[in-house]
C-alpha positions as CSV (number, residue, x, y, z in Angstrom):
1,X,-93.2,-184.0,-89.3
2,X,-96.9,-183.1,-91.1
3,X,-98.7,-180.4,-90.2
4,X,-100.8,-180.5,-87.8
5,X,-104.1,-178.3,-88.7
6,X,-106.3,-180.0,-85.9
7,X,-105.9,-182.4,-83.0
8,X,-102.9,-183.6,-82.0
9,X,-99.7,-185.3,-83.6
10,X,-97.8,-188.0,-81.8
11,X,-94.4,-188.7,-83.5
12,X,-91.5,-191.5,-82.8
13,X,-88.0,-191.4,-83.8
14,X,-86.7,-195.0,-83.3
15,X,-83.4,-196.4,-83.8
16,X,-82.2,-199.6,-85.2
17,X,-78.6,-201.1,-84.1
18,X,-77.5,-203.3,-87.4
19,X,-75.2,-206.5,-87.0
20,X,-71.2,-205.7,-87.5
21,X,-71.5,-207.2,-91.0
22,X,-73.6,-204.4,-91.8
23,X,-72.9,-201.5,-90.2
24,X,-71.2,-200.2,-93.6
25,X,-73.5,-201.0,-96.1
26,X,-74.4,-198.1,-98.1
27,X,-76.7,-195.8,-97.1
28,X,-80.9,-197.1,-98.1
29,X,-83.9,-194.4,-97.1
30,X,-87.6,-195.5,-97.8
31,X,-90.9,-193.3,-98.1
32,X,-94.4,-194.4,-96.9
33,X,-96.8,-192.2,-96.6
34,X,-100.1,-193.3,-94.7
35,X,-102.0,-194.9,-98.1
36,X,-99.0,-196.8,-98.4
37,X,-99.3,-198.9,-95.6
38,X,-101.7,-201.7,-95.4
39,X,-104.6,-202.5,-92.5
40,X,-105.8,-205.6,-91.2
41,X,-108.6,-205.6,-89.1
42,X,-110.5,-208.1,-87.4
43,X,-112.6,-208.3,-84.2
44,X,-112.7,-204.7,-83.3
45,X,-108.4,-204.7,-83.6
46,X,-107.5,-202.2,-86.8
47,X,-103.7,-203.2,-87.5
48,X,-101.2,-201.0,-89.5
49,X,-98.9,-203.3,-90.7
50,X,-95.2,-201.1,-91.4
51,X,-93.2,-204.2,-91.2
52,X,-93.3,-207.8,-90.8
53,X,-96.6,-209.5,-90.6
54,X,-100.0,-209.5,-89.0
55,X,-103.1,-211.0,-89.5
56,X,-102.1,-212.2,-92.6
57,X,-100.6,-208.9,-93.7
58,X,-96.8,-208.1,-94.6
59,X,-95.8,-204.6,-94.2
60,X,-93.8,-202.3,-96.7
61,X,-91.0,-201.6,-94.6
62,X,-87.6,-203.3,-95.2
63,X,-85.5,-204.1,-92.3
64,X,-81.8,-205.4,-92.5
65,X,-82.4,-207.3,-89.2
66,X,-85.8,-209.3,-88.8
67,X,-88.0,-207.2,-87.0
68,X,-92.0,-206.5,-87.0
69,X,-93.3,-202.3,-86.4
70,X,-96.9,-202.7,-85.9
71,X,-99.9,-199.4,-85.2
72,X,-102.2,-201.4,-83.0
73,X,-106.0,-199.9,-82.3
74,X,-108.7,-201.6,-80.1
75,X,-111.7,-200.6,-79.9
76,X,-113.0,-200.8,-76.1
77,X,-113.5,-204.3,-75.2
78,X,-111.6,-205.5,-78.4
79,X,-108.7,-208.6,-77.8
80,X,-105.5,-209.2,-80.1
81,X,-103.1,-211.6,-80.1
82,X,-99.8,-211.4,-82.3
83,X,-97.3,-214.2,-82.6
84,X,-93.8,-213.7,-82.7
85,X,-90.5,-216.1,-83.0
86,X,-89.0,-216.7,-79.6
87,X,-85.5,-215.6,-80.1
88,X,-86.7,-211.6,-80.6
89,X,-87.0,-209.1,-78.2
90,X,-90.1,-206.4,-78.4
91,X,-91.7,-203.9,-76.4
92,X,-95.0,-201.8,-76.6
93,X,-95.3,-198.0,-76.6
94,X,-98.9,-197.4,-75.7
95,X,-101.5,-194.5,-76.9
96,X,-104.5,-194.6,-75.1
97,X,-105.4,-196.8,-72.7
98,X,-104.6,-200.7,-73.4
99,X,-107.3,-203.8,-73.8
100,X,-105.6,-206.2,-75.3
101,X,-103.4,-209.5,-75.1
102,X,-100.0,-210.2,-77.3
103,X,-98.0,-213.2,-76.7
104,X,-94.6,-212.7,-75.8
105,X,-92.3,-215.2,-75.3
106,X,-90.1,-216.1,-72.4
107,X,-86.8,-215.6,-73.8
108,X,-88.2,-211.9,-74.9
109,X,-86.9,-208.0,-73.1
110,X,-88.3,-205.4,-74.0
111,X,-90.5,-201.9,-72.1
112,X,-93.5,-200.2,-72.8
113,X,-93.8,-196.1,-73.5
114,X,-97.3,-194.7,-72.4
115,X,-97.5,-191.0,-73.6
116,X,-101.5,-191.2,-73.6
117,X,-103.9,-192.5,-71.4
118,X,-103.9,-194.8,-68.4
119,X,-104.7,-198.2,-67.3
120,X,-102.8,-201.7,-66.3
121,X,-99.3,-203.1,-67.9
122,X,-99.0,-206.7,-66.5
123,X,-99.2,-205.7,-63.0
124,X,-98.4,-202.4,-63.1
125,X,-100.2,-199.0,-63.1
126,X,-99.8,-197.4,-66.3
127,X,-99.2,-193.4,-66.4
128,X,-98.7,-191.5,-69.2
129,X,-95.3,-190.7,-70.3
130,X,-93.3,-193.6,-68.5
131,X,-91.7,-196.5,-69.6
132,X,-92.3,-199.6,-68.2
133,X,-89.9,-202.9,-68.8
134,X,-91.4,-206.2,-69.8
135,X,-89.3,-208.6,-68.0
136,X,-89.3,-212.0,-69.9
137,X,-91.3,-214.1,-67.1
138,X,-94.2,-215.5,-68.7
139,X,-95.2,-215.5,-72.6
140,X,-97.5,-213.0,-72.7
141,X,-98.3,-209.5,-72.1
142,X,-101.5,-208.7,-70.6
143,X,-103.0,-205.0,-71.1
144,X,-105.9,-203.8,-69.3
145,X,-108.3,-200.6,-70.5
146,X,-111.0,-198.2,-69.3
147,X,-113.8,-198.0,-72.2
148,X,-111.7,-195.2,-74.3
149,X,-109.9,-198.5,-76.2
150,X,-106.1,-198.5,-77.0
151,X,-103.7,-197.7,-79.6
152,X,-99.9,-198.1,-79.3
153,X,-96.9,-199.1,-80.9
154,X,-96.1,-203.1,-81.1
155,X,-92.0,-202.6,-82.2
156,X,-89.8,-206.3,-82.0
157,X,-86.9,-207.4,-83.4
158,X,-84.4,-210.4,-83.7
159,X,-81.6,-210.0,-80.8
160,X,-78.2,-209.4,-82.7
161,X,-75.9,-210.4,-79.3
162,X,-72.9,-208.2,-79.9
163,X,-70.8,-205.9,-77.9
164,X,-72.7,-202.2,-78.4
165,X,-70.1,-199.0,-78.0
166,X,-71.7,-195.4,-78.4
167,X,-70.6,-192.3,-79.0
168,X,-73.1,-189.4,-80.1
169,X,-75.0,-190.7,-83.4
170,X,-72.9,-193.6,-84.0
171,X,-73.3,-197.6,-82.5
172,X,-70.4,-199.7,-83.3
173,X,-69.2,-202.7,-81.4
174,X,-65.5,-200.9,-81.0
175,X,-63.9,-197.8,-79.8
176,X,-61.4,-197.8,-82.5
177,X,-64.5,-198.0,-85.4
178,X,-66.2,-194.9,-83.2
179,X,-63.1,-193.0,-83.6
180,X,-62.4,-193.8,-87.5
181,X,-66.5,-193.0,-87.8
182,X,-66.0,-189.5,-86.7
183,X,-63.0,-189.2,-88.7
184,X,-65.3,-190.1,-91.9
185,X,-67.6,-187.5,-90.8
186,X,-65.4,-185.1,-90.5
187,X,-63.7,-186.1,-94.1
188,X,-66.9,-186.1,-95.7
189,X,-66.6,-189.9,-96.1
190,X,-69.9,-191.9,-94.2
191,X,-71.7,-191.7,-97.9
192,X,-69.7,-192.8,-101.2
193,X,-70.6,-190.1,-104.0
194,X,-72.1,-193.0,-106.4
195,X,-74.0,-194.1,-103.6
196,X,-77.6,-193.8,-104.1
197,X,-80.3,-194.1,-100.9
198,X,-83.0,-194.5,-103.2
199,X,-81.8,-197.2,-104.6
200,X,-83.4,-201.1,-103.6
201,X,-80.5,-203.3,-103.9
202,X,-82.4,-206.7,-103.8
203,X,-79.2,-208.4,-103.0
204,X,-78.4,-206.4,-99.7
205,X,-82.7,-206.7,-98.8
């Protein structure tokens, strides 16, 4: 995490389940610092793009799985819309208080995360620090705000529909592969010596 010298710092740790064809690819780490990732902005809505596409803009960040990370910011009275394919699933983990509209559509799950301000998540009451889960009954999600505006996190993804088992750090879709993935750990096995994470394979991405 940066240091913080003033104000405060918000940080997320998220995790990404990859499809069983992929779950042993080698291992790939990327580096964006905040110059490094594009804004679009438009009608009082400032969007940092980290991956997939918004407004016209295509974020940085490489994902295995089809997926969009988006740093929304609305200025009070401000309305956005993003698009996104119907099979994915997304939620929303909200800043400040919300004023804004994304479409969402019905085939969608997802929740929202408020760890900063207040106001209205579909029909709910929005408190800080509480999730809230976007059930997919209509095709958008409607935010309401107070005049401080709204920031959050817009994070979607493309379902992957396979059987999930976890155990501590590792997600695999049997018990038998959790088992032989703690054995590798405790070999010193999960990353191949002449493996290199730095390293953009362009026929794995």
């Amino acid at each position: 995490m940066p240091v913080v010298t003033s104000g405060d710092l918000h940080g997320f740790q998220l995790w990404i389940n990859l499809p069983a064809k992929d779950k042993m690819m080698k291992p790939r780490y990327q580096d964006y610092q905040a110059e490094d990732i594009p804004v679009a902005e438009k009608d009082g809505a400032s969007v940092r793009v980290m991956a997939g596409d918004s407004m016209g803009i295509h974020g940085p960040i490489k994902l295995r799985n089809p997926g969009l990370l988006l740093d929304v910011r609305l200025a009070p009275g401000a309305t956005w819309q993003q698009a996104v394919p119907t099979e994915w699933n997304g939620f929303a983990a909200v800043r400040t208080e919300w004023n804004g509209f994304a479409a969402v559509p019905t085939e969608w799950n997802g929740f929202a995360y408020v760890y900063e301000g207040a106001g209205r998540i579909g029909d709910k009451a929005a408190q800080p620090e509480h999730a809230y889960v976007l059930h997919n009954e209509g095709d958008t999600v409607q935010a309401t705000a107070s005049e401080a505006g709204l920031k959050f996190l817009l994070i979607c993804g493309k379902p992957i529909g396979e059987r999930i088992v976890q155990h501590g750090p590792f997600v695999m879709n049997h018990e038998l592969e959790i088992r032989q993935a703690f054995m590798d750990y405790q070999e010193g096995k999960l990353q191949r010596p002449e493996d290199n994470p730095w390293v953009d394979e362009k026929d794995e991405l």
